[in-house]
C-alpha positions in Angstrom: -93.5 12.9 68.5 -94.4 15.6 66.2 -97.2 18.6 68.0 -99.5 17.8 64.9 -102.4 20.0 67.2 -102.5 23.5 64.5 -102.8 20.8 61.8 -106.1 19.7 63.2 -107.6 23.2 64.2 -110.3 24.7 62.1 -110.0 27.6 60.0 -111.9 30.2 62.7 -109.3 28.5 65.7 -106.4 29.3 63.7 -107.6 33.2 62.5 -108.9 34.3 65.9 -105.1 32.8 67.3 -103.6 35.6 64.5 -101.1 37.5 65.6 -102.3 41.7 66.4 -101.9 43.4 63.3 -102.0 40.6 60.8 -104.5 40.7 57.7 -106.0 38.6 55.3 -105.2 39.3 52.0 -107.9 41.5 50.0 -108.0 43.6 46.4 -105.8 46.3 47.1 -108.0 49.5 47.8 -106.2 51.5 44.7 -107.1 48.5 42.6 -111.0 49.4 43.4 -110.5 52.8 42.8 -108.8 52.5 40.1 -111.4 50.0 38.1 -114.4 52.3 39.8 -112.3 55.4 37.6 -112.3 53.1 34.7 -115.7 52.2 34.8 -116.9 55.9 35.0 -114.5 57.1 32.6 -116.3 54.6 30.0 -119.8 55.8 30.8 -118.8 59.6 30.4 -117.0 58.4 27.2 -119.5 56.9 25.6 -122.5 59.5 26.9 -120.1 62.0 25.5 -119.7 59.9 21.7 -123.5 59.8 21.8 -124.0 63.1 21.8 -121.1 64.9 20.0 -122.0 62.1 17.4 -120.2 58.8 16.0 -122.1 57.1 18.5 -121.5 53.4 16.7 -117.3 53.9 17.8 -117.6 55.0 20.5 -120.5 52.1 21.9 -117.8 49.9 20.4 -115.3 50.9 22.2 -117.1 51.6 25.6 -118.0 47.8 25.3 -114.4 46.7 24.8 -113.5 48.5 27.5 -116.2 47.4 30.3 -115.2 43.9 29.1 -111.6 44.3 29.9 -112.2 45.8 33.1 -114.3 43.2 34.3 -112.5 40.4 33.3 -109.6 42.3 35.1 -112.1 42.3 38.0 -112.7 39.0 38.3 -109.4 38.0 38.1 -107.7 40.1 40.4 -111.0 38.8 43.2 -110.4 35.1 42.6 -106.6 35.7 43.0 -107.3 37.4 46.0 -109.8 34.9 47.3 -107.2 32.4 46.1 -104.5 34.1 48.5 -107.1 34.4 51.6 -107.8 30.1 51.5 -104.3 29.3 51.5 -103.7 32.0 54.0 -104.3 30.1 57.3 -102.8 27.2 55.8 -99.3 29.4 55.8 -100.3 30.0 59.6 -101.0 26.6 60.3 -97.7 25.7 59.1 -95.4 28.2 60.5 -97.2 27.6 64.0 -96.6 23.6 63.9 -92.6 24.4 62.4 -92.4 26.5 65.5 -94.1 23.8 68.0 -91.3 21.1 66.7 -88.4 23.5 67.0 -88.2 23.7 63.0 -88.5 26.6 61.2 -90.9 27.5 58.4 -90.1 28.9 55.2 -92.2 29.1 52.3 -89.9 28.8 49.1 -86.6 27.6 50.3 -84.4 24.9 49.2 -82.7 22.1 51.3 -79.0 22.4 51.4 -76.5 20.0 49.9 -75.8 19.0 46.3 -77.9 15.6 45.9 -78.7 15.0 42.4 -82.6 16.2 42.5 -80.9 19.5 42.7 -78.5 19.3 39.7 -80.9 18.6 37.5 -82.7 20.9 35.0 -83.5 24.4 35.5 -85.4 26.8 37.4 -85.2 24.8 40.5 -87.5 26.3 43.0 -88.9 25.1 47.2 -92.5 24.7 48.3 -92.6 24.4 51.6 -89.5 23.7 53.4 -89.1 22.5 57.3 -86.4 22.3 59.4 -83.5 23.3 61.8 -79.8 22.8 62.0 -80.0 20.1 64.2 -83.3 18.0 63.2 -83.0 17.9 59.9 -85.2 18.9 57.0 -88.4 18.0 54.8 -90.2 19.7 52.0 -90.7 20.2 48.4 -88.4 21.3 45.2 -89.3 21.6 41.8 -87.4 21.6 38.5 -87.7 21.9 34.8 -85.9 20.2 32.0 -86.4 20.7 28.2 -87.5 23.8 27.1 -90.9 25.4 24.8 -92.9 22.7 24.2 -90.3 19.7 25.7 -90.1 21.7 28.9 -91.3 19.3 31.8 -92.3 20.3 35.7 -90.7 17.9 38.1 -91.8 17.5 42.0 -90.3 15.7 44.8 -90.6 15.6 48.3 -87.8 15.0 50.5 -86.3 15.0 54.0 -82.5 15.6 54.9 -80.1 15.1 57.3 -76.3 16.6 58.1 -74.2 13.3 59.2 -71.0 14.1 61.6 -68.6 12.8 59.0 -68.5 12.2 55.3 -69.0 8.9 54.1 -68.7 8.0 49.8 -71.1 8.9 47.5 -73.9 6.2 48.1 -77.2 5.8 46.0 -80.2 4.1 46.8 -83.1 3.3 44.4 -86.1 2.1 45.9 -88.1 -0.6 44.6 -91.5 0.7 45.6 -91.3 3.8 43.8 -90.7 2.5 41.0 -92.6 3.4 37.6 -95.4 1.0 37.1 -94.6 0.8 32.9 -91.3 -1.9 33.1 -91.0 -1.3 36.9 -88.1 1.6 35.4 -86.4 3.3 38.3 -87.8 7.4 39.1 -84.3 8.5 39.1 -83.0 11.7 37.1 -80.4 10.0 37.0 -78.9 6.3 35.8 -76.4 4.8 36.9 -73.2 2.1 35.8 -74.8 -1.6 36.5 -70.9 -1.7 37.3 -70.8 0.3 40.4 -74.1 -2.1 41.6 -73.7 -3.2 45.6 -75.2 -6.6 46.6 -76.3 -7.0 50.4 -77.8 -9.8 52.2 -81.2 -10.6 53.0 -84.5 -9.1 51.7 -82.3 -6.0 51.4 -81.8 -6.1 47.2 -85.5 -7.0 46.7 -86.1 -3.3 48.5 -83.7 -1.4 47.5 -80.4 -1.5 44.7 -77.1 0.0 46.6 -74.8 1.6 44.0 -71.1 2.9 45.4 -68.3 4.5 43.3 -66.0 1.4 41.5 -63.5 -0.1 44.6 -66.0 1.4 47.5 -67.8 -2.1 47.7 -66.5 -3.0 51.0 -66.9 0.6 52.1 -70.8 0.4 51.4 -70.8 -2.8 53.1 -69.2 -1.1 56.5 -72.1 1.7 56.1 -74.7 -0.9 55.9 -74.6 -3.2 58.4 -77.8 -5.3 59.4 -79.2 -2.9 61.7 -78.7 -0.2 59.1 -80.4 -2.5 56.4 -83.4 -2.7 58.6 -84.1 0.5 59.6 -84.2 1.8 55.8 -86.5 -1.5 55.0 -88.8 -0.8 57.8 -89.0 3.2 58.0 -87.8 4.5 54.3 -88.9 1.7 51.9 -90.8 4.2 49.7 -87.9 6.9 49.2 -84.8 6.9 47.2 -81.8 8.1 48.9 -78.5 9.5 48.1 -75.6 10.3 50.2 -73.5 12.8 49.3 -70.4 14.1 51.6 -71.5 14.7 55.3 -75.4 15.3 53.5 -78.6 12.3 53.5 -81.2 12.9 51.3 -84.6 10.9 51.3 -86.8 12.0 48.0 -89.7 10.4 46.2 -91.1 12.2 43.0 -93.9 14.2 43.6 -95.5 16.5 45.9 -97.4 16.3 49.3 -100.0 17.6 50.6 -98.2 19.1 54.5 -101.7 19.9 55.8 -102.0 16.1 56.8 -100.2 14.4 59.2 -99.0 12.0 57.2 -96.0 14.0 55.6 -94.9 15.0 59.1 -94.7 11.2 60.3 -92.8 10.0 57.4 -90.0 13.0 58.2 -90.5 11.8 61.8 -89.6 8.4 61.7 -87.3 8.7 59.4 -85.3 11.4 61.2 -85.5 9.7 64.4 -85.3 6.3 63.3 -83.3 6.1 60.5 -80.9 9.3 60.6 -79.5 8.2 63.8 -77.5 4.6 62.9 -76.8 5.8 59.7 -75.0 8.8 61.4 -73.4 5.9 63.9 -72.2 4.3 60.6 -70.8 7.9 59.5 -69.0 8.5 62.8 -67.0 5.7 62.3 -66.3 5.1 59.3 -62.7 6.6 57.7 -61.3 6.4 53.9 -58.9 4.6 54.8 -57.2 5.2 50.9 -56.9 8.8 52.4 -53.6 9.4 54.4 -53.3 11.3 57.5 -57.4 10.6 58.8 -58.3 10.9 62.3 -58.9 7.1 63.8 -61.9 5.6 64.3 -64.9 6.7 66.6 -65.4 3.5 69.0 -68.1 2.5 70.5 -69.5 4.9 73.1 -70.3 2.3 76.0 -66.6 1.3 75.7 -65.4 4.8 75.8 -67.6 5.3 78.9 -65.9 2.3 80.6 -62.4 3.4 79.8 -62.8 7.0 81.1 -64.6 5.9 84.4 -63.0 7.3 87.5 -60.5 9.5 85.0 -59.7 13.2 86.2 -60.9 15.6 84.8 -57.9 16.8 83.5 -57.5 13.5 81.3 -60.1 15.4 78.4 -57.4 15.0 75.9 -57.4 11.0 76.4 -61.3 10.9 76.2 -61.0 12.9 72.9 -59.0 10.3 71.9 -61.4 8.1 73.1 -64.7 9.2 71.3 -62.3 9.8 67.7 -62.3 14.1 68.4 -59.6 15.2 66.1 -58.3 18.7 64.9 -58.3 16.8 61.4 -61.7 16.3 59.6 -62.4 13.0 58.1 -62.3 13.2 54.1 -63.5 11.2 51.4 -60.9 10.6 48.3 -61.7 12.0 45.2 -62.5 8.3 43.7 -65.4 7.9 46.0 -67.1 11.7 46.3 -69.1 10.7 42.8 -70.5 7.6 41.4 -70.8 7.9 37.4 -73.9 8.4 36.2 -76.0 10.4 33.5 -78.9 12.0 32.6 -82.5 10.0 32.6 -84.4 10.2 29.6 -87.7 11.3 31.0 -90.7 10.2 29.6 -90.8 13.1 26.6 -87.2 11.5 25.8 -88.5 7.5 26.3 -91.8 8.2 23.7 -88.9 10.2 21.2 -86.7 7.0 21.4 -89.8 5.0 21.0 -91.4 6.9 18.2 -87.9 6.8 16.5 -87.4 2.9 16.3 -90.7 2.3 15.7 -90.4 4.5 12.6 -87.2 2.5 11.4 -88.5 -1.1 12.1 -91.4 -0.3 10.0 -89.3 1.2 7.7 -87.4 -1.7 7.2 -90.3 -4.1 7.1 
């Protein structure tokens, strides 16, 4: 489980733990002497216009100018006092990263190429969570369009390295869907050709795509217990797989001051990663010549190597599938075919556009 305990702790708790040193943020002290000049410099200005003479410009200007300055004021205070509320909040975080083994960072970006991060422009993290061996959570941002088309996108995610490459697997959750036609969130859409169909309640959940002639391999991926771990722990995230790299994302942002974030990346990456991973470690392209064999099952592998010396490490390599050669994916099945979503901006255009031709016609 998660150490949630710096989540909890109040605002005093989590400033008296501060480090020696540390600060809050405040208006910079040449900022205050620099608007204190200002503000003196006016009042000698205009003391100065009254009584050399032109008295109307110069009360003109001296007004201009105290207005300026303390709109400046108030701005650069509120941006401070902005700073110093989110400022234990940037503690609280860093210390419950570093109480999971995870590491804090405040505007990074997962890695991997899943499509949330091939879309748009001026990608951007806030918040990211993780390690090299646990996994990762957070939130990216994008835009798309530009001027006055140009729309913010937010997502949340959580991602996983898997010990071996498996194809290029999508899939779109149902309960996430938009609530206008139950449309998919997805930037992008793909081929109703490359659709997968799996047994059980699985298809009312979720809709499998994999690249054209990787049916069967999906269906080695997700086996039962597979299906039911994403149905009973991820059932409100789309995922993609991509390479070695499992992405979990749901548009939108979340708020990773509550505990509820951190027990959706929890379950997921304990409950979920793990027999998809399983899947991963043995699953090989088989359309791909020269791959390493199979990983078997680890309770058989124990059996066989009971009692073996120790020098036997090459036969238990063999074994567990350990191989000098990586296991690739062919270049049919890295990328299913998809494009671009239309967005809602694009949707209304679309819409605007036939409605303007069927009444045109009528």
């Amino acid at each position: 489980m998660f150490d949630l305990s710096w989540l909890q702790a109040s605002t005093a708790e989590v400033l008296a733990a501060a480090p020696p040193g540390w600060k809050r943020s405040r208006l910079p002290r040449r900022d205050l002497v620099a608007i204190g000049a200002s503000l003196a410099a006016i009042v000698v200005a205009s003391i100065a216009g009254a009584v050399v003479g032109g008295i109307d410009e110069w009360v003109g200007f001296a007004v201009l100018g105290a207005f300026a300055l303390i709109a400046y004021s108030l701005f650069a205070y509120v941006y401070a006092a902005v700073r110093r509320r989110r400022e234990p909040d940037e503690l609280r975080f860093a210390w419950t990263a570093g109480a999971n083994g995870l590491r804090y960072l405040r505007g990074a970006l997962p890695s991997g190429g899943t499509m949330i991060m091939r879309i748009g422009h001026s990608l951007t993290g806030d918040r990211h969570f993780g390690s090299a061996g646990r996994g990762e959570f957070g939130v990216l941002q994008y835009s798309t369009g530009y001027g006055r088309g140009e729309e913010r996108h937010t997502w949340h995610y959580i991602a996983a390295r898997l010990p071996a490459p498996l194809p290029h697997l999508v899939l779109d959750a149902a309960a996430n869907n938009r609530p206008v036609f139950g449309s998919s969130d997805l930037p992008r859409v793909f081929d109703k050709r490359q659709r997968v169909s799996l047994e059980g309640g699985f298809d009312r959940r979720f809709q499998l795509y994999a690249p054209a002639e990787y049916a069967q391999d999906a269906l080695y991926v997700f086996t039962p217990d597979v299906m039911a771990a994403f149905i009973d722990n991820a059932a409100a995230y789309d995922v993609e797989i991509v390479d070695d790299t499992v992405m979990f994302f749901s548009e939108g942002g979340v708020d990773y001051r509550r505990a509820e974030p951190w027990t959706d990346a929890e379950r997921i990456l304990t409950a979920v990663v793990p027999v998809l991973a399983e899947r991963a470690r043995r699953y090989r392209d088989e359309r791909v010549a020269g791959q390493p064999p199979r990983a078997i099952d680890q309770d058989a592998a124990a059996r066989e190597t009971a009692g073996a010396a120790a020098g036997r490490a090459g036969d238990a390599d063999a074994l567990t599938g350990a191989s000098a050669a990586a296991p690739t994916i062919a270049a049919a099945g890295r990328r299913l075919a998809s494009h671009r979503a239309f967005g809602w901006a694009g949707a209304a255009v679309v819409f605007v556009l036939a409605m303007a031709l069927l009444l045109r016609g009528l």
